[in-house]
C-alpha positions in Angstrom: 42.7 -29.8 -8.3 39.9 -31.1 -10.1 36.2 -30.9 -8.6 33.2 -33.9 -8.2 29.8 -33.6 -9.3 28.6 -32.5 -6.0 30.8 -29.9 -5.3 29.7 -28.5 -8.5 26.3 -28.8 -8.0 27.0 -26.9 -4.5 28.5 -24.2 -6.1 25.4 -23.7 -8.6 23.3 -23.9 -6.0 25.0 -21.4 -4.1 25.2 -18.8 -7.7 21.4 -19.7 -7.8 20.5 -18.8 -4.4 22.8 -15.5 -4.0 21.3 -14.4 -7.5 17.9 -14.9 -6.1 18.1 -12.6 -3.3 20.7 -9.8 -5.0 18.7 -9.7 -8.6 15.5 -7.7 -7.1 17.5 -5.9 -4.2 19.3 -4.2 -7.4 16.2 -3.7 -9.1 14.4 -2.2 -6.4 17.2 0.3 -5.6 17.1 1.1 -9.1 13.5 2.2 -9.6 14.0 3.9 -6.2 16.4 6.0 -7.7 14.7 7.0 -10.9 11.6 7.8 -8.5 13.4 9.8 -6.0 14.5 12.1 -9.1 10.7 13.3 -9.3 10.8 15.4 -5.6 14.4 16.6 -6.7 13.2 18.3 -9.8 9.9 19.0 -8.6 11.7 21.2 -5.5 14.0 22.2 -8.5 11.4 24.0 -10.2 9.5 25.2 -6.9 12.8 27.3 -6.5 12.8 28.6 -9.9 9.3 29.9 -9.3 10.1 31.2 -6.5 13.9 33.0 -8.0 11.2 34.2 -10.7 8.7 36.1 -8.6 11.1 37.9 -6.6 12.7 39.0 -10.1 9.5 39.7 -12.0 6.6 39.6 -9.2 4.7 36.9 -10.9 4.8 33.2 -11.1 4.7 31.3 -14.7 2.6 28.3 -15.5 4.0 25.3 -17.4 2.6 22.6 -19.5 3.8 19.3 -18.8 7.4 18.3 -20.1 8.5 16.7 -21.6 5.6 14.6 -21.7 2.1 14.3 -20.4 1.3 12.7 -17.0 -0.2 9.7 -19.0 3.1 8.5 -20.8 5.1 8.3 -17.9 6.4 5.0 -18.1 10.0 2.8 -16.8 12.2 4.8 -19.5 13.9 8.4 -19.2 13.3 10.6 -22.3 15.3 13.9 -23.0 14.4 16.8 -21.3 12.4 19.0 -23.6 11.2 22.4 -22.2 7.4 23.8 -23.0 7.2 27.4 -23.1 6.3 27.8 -19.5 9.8 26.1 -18.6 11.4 28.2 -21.1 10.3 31.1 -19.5 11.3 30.1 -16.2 15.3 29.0 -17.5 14.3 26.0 -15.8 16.3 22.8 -17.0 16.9 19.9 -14.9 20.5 19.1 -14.1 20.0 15.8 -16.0 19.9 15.2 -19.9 16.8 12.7 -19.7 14.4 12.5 -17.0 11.9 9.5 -15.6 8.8 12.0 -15.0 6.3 14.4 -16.5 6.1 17.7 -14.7 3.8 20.5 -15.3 2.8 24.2 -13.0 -0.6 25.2 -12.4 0.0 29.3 -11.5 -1.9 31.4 -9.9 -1.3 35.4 -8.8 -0.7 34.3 -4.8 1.1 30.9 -5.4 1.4 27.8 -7.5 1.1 24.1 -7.5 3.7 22.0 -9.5 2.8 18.0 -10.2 5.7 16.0 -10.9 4.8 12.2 -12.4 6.0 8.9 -13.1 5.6 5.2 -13.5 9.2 4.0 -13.5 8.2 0.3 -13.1 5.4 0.3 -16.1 2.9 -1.3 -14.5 0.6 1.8 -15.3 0.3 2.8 -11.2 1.8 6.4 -11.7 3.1 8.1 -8.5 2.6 11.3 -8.0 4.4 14.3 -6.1 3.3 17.7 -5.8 4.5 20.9 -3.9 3.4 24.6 -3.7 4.7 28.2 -2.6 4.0 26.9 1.3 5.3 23.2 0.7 7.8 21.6 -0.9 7.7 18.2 -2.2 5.3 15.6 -1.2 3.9 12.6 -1.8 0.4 12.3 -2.7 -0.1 8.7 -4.0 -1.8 6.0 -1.7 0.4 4.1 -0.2 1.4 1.1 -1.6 2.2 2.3 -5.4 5.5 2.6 -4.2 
C-alpha cells in the first residue's frame, strides 16, 4: 500500500494538531504535581510539630530547607535538613523536593511557610499552615 502526498500531509497535520493540544495538558499536570507536593510536606511537618509537643511540650523552629524561599525555582534539589528539621526527625518521604520550607515557633503554636516556583517565572506560591490550620493557600489568585 503506498500513500499520496495528501494523505501524508493529512497525517502531519493531524500529529501537529494532537501535539498542540496534549504538549501543555502534560506540562500543566506536571507543574501541578510538583506544586501539590508543597501542602503535603507542609501538613507533613505540621504533624511532626504537633507528635513533638505532645512528646516534649514544646514546638521547634526551623530555618528554611533546603533552600531559602528566594531560590525556589522549576527544579527539585535534595532534601537537606537545617537543625530545626533535625530536631524534629522530620524528613520528607521524597529524596529531592520542589519547595523551601521553614517554622516560625512560638510557646502556644507555630506557623510553617512552605515555597515554590515550579514554573521559574519568578511568581513564587506560597502555602502556610498553623497549630489551628492545616495547609492553605495564601498566594493571589492567579500565580497558579
Amino acid at each position: 500500500m503506498t500513500f499520496g502526498r495528501k494523505e501524508i500531509l493529512a497525517a502531519v497535520a493531524v500529529l501537529a494538531v494532537a501535539t498542540l493540544i496534549v504538549v501543555p495538558v502534560v506540562l500543566s499536570s506536571n507543574r501541578k504535581h510538583r506544586r501539590d507536593e508543597v501542602p503535603r510536606i507542609v501538613d507533613a511537618i505540621r504533624q511532626a510539630e504537633i507528635d513533638y509537643h505532645d512528646a516534649f511540650g514544646d514546638y521547634v523552629s526551623a530555618e528554611a530547607a533546603p533552600r531559602p524561599p528566594h531560590a525556589v525555582g522549576p527544579d527539585a534539589v535534595p532534601w537537606t535538613p537545617t537543625e530545626g528539621f533535625r530536631k524534629l526527625s522530620f524528613g520528607p518521604e521524597v529524596e529531592s523536593v520542589y519547595g523551601s520550607y521553614q517554622v516560625q515557633a512560638e510557646p502556644e503554636g507555630f506557623k510553617i511557610v512552605g515555597t515554590c516556583d515550579v514554573d521559574g517565572d519568578g511568581e513564587r506560591a506560597v502555602f502556610e499552615a498553623t497549630l489551628a490550620e492545616p495547609a492553605r493557600t495564601v498566594t493571589a489568585a492567579g500565580v497558579y
